[in-house]
VEXDREN-2710 file (C-alpha; in Angstrom, 1 decimal):
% VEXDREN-2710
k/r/px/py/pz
1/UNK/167.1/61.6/138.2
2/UNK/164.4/61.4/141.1
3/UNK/160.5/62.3/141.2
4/UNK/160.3/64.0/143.8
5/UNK/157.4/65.9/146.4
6/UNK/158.2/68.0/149.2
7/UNK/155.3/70.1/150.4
8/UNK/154.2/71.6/154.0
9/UNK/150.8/69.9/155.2
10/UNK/148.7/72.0/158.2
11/UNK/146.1/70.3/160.4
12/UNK/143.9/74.0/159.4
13/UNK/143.7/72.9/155.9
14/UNK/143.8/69.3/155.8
15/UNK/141.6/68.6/159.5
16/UNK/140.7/65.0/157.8
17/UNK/143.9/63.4/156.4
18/UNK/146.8/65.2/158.8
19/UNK/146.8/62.4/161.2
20/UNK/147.1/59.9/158.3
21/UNK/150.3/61.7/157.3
22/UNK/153.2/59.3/158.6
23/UNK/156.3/58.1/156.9
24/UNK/156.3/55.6/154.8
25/UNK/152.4/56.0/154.0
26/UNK/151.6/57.1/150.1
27/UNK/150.0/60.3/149.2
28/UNK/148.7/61.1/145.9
29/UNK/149.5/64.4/144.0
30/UNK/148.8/65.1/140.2
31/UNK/148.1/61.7/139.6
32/UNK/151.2/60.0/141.1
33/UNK/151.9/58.4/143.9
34/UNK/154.6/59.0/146.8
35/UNK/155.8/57.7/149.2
36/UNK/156.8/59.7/152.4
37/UNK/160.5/59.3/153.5
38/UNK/160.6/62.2/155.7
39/UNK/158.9/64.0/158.3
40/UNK/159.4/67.0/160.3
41/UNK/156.8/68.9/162.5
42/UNK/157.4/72.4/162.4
43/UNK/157.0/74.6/165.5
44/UNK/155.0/77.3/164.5
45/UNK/151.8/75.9/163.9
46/UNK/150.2/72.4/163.8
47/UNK/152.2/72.1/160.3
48/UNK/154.3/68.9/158.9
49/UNK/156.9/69.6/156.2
50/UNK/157.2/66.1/154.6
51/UNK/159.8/64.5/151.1
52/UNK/158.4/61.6/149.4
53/UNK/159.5/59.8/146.3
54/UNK/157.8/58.2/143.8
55/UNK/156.4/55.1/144.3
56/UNK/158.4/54.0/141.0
57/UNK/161.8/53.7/143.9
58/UNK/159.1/50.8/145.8
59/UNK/158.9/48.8/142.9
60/UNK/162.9/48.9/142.4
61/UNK/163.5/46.9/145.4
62/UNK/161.1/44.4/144.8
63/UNK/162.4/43.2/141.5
64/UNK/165.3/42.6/143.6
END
């Protein structure tokens, strides 16, 4: 099983923290964190379409 967020992001709506959206930086959404894994610009639009997973899947490889 994976906890997963996928969500589109648009520099209209979010003119503060789109710049801040990079992979492998952590967002928070409904009180968890993600990490992002992958990001795609879209062409229409100033828009980025992004997947992150928990950050549950960070602390895996650290007990390592």
């Amino acid at each position: 099983m994976q906890f997963e967020l996928t969500l589109d992001a648009s520099q209209q709506d979010n003119p503060h923290s789109f710049n801040l959206i990079i992979e492998e930086s952590i967002i928070e959404a409904g009180g968890f964190q993600f990490r992002i894994k992958q990001l795609q610009r879209k062409s229409k639009g100033n828009v980025k379409s992004l997947l992150s997973q928990h950050i549950f899947f960070d602390n895996i490889w650290v007990g390592k």
